[in-house]
C-alpha positions in Angstrom: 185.7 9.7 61.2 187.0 6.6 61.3 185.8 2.9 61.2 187.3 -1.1 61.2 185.4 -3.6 59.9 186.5 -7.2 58.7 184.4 -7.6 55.5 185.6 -10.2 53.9 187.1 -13.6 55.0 188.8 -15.1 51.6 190.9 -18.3 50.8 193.2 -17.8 53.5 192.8 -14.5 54.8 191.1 -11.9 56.3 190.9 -8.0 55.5 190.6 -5.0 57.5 189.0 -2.1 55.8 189.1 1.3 57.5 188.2 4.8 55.9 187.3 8.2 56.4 183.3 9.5 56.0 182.5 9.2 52.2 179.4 8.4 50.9 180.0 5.6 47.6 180.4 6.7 44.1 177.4 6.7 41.7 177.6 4.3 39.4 175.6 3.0 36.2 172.9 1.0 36.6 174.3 -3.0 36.1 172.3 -5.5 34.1 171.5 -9.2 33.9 175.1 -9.2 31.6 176.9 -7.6 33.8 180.4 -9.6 34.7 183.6 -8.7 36.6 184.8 -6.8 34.2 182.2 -4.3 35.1 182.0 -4.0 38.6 183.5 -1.5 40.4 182.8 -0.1 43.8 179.2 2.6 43.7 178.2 0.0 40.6 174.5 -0.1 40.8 172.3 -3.2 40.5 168.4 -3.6 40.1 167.2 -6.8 38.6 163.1 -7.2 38.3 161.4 -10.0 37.4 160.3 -8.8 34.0 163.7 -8.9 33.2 164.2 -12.1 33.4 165.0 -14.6 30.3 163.5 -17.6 29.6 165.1 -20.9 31.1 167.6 -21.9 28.6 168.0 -19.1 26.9 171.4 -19.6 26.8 173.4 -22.9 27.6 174.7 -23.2 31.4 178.3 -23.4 31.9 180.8 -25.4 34.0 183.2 -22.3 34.6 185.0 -23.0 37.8 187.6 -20.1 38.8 191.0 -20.9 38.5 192.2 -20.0 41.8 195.8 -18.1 42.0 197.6 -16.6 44.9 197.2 -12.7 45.8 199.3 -10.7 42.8 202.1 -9.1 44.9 200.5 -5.4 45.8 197.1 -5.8 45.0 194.4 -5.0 47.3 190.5 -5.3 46.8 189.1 -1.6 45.6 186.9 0.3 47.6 184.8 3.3 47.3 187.0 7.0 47.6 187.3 7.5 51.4 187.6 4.1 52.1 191.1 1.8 52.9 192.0 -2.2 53.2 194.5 -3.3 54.9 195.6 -7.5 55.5 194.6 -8.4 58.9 195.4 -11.5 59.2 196.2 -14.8 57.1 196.9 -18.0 57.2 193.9 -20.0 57.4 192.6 -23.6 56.7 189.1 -23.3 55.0 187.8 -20.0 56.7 184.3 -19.6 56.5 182.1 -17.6 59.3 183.4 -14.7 61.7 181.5 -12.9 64.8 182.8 -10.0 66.9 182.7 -10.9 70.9 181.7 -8.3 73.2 185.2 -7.8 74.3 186.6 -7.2 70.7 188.1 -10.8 70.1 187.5 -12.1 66.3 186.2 -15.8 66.3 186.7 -17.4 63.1 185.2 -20.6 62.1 187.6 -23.1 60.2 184.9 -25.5 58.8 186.9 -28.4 57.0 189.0 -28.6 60.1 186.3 -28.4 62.3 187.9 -25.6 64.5 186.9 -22.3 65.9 189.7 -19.9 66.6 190.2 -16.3 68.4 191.8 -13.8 67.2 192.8 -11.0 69.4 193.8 -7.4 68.7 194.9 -6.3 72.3 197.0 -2.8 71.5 194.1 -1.8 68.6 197.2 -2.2 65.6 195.0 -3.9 63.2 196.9 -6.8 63.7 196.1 -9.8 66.1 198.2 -10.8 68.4 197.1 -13.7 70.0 195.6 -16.1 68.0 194.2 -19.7 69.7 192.5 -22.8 69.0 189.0 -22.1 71.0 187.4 -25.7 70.2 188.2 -28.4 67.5 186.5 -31.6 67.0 183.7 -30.5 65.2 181.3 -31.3 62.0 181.9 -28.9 59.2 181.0 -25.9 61.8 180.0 -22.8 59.7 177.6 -20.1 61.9 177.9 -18.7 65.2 176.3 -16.9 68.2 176.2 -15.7 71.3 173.6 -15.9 73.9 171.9 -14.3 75.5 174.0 -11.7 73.9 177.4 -10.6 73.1 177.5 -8.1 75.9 177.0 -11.0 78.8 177.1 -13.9 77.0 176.4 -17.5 78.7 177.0 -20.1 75.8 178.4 -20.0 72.2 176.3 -21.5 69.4 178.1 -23.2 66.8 176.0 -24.7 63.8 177.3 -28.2 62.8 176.3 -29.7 59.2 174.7 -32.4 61.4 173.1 -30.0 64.2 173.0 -27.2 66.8 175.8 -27.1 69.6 176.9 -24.7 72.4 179.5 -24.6 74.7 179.8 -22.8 78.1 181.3 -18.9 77.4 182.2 -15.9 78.6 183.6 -12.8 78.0 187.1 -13.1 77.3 187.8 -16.8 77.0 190.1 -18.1 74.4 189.5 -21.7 75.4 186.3 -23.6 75.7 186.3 -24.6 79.1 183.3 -27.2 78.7 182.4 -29.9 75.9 180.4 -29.1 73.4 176.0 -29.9 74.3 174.1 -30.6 71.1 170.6 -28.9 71.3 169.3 -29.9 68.6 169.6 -32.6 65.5 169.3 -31.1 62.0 169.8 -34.9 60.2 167.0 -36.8 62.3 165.5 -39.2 60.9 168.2 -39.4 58.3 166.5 -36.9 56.3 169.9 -34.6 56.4 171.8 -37.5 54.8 175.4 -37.0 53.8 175.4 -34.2 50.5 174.4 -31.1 49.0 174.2 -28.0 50.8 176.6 -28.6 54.2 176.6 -25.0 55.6 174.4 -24.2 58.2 174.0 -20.7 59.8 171.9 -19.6 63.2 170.6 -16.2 64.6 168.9 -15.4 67.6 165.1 -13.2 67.7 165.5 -10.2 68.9 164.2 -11.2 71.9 166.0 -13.8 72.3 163.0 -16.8 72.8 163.8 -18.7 69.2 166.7 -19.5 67.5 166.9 -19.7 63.5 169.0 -21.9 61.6 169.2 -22.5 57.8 169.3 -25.8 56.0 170.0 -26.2 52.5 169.2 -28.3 49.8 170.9 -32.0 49.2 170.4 -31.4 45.3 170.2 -28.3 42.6 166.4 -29.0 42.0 165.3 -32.0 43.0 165.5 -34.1 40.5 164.6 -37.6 42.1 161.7 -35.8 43.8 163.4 -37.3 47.3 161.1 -37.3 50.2 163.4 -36.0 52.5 164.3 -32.8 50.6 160.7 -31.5 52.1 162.7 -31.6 55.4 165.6 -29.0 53.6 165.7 -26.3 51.8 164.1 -24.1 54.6 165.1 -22.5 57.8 163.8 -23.8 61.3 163.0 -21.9 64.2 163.1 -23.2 67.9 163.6 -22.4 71.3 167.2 -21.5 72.6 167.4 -24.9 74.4 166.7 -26.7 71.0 163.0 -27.8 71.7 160.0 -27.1 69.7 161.7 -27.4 66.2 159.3 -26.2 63.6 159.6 -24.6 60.0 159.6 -20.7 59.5 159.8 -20.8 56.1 160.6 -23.5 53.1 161.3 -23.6 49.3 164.6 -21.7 50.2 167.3 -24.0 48.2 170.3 -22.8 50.1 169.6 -20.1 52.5 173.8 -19.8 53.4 173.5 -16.5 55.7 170.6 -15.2 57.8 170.6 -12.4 60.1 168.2 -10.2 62.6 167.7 -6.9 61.4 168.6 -5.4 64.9 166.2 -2.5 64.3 163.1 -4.2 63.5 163.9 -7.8 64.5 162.9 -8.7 61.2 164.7 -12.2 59.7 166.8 -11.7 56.7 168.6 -14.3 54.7 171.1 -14.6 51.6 170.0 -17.7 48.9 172.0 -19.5 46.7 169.3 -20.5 44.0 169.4 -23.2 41.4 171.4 -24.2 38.7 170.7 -25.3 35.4 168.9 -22.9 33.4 170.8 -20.6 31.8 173.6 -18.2 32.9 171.1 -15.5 33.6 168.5 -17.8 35.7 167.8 -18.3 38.5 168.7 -15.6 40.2 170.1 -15.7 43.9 168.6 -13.5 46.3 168.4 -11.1 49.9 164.7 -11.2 51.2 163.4 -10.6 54.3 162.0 -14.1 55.4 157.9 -14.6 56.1 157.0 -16.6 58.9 155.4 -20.0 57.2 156.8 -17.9 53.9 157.1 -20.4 50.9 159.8 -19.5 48.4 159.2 -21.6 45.5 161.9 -24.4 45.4 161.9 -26.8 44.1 158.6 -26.5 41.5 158.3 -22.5 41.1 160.6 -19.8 41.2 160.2 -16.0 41.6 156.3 -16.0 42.1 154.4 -17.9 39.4 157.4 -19.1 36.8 157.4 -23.0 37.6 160.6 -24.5 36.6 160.6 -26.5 33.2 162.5 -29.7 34.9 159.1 -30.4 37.2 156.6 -29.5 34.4 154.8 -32.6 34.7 154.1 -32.2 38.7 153.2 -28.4 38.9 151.7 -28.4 42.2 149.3 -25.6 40.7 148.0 -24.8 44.5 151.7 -23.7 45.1 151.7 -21.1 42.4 150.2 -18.7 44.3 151.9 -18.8 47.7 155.6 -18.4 46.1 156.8 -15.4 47.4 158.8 -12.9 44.8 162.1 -12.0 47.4 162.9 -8.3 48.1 166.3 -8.1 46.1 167.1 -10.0 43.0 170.8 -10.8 42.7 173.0 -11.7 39.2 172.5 -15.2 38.5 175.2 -17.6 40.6 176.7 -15.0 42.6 176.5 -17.2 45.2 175.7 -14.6 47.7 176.5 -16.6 51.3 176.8 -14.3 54.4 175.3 -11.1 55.6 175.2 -8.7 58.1 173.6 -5.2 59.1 175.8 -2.7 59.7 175.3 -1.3 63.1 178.0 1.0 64.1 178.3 5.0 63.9 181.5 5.3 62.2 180.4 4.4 58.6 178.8 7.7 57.0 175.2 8.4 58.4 173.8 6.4 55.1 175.3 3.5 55.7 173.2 2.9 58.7 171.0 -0.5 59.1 172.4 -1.2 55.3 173.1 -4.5 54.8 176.3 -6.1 53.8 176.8 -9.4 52.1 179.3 -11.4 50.7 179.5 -12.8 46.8 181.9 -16.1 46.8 181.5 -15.9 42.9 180.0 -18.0 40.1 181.7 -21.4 38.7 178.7 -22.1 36.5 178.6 -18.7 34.1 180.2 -18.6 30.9 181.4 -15.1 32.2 182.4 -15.0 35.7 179.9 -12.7 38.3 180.1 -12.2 42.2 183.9 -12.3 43.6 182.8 -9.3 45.5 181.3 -7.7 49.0 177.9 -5.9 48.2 175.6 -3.0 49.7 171.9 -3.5 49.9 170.6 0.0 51.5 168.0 0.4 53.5 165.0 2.4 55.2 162.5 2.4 57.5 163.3 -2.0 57.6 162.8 -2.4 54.1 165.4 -2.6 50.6 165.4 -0.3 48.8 167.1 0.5 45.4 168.8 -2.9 44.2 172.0 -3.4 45.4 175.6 -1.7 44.6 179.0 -3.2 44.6 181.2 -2.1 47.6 184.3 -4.0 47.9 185.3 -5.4 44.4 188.8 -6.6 42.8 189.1 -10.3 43.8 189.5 -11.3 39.8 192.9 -11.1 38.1 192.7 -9.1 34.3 193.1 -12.7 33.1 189.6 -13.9 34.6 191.8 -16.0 37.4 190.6 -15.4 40.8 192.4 -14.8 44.1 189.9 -13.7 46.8 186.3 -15.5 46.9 184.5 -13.5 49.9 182.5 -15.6 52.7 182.9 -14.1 56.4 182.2 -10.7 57.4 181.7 -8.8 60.6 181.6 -5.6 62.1 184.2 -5.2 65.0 183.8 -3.3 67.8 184.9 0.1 67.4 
């Protein structure tokens, strides 16, 4: 068997991994210690909270990678039965990718403000045509189509500063219509300029609401801002942009979310905060409760209330903070996700989720740099998480890769 899938988009470039049926290599079980000097693809990760240190345990770390270009040769690892290949390169600032029904690659340039198509016509593993689909645009990070991929009427791109869609169908490599907005994410002004910039969208299963995230302006909320009740959370509202409502809140940077297309469940990826320790807080992959609160900024992980807002505990919060279904190494900076929904990846690998670490810069010892497995059954996670694609970090601790973008493409 064979398989394609672009899992990681990286400073400049994107990979193609292809691979025979293997299943992933066993692997110890990781720790709250563990670094990049550990990982390696089939490395097994389960993090409870009991594990968990005290804030402050130990002193938190400015740490940012020092960012060098691709050594000549090397490639990311990959469990046995498994290849990567470059697929393309080149890029300003890539951030987000989604697979069109006809096999074209858009990727979304964000500091630009572009969207681009790639296009593999002859099936090489190489595009050839590569164009400019719509520029002009805020910081644009997710993307969908709707009513589907298969027969799609309008792309969705998320703005920093709101929801847009342009006319689209099958095919096109240029928009051929401007850009609607549907619907504000700074009115009011509470989305003032700051913080947390990407935002990501997903469509129900159904297709009757749309999701998008909205992150934090700060690490914790230290001013106590008003308008930081209005972030932090993901919205929900109908495809046309009316009736915008909360889903869920206390989420300090939900970067990716996604529709488990089995269950229709909501899933997202969390950057959490920054500040206690290089072991705390931990990010997480949870499925997401409808009217769910998550803890930020007072509590985190159930009941633990974080020692910067001791002296306004909000007590009656304590017990609505939901614990999240996988606990991730402390400022991995896990951003997007996606379930894998194709046949060619071993049987196993079915309805698993994928998601991509960009990598700590706040750590003493560097974590995340890597793309990671969380499998699945029956709609739930089970087992931790494992390391899948791994290598981005030079023996010197410099780094050359930092993983964002993935998708599954469609063979």
């Amino acid at each position: 068997m064979h398989f394609r899938t672009i899992p990681a988009c990286l400073a400049h470039a994107c990979f193609l991994l292809t691979g025979l049926a293997a299943c992933a290599q066993n692997g110890a079980r990781g720790d709250l210690l563990g670094d990049w000097k550990s990982a390696h693809p089939g490395q097994k990760y389960r993090i409870e909270v009991a594990d968990l240190p005290a804030p402050f345990a130990t002193d938190s770390a400015r740490n940012r990678p020092k960012v060098v270009d691709r050594p000549k040769g090397e490639m990311p690892r990959v469990p046995d039965g498994f290849a990567v290949s470059l697929y393309a390169e080149g890029f300003a600032n890539p951030r987000y990718l989604l697979t069109a029904g006809n096999g074209d690659i858009f990727v979304t340039e964000s500091k630009p403000g572009k969207i681009l198509v790639l296009r593999d016509a002859d099936g090489d593993g190489k595009p050839e045509v590569r164009e400019e689909f719509l520029s002009g645009l805020d910081q644009p990070f997710g993307l969908a189509l709707y009513p589907s991929a298969e027969k799609p009427e309008y792309l969705y791109i998320a703005n920093t500063s709101g929801i847009v869609r342009v006319p689209y169908k099958t095919g096109d490599l240029k928009a051929t219509g401007q850009a609607e907005e549907i619907a504000s994410l700074s009115a009011g002004g509470h989305l003032t300029g700051g913080g947390h910039w990407t935002r990501d969208i997903a469509f129900s299963k159904d297709g009757r609401r749309l999701f998008a995230s909205v992150g934090s302006k700060s690490n914790v909320d230290e001013k106590n801002q008003a308008f930081e009740r209005k972030r932090a959370c993901i919205y929900t509202m109908k495809p046309d942009g009316s009736d915008k409502k909360f889903y869920a809140q206390g989420i300090r940077n939900p970067v990716g979310i996604a529709v488990d297309p089995a269950t229709g469940q909501l899933w997202t990826s969390v950057n959490e905060r920054d500040g206690l320790g290089d072991d705390l807080v931990p990010d997480y992959i949870t499925h997401v409760e409808e009217n769910g609160f998550y803890g930020w900024p007072w509590y985190y992980l159930g009941k633990h209330i974080d020692p910067r807002h001791k002296d306004e505990p909000h007590p009656e919060l304590a017990e609505k903070t939901i614990v999240p279904d996988v606990l991730v190494q402390s400022h991995s900076a896990s951003l997007n996700l996606l379930f894998y929904n194709g046949d060619q990846f071993p049987e196993e690998f079915r309805g698993d989720i994928f998601a991509a670490f960009h990598g700590s810069w706040n750590r003493q010892v560097r974590t995340g740099y890597k793309l990671v497995r969380v499998p699945m059954k029956n709609g739930k996670a089970v087992g931790g998480y494992e390391d899948f694609l791994t290598g981005f970090v030079t023996p010197e601790g410099d780094v050359w890769g930092r993983p964002v973008g993935l998708t599954v493409m469609q063979d």
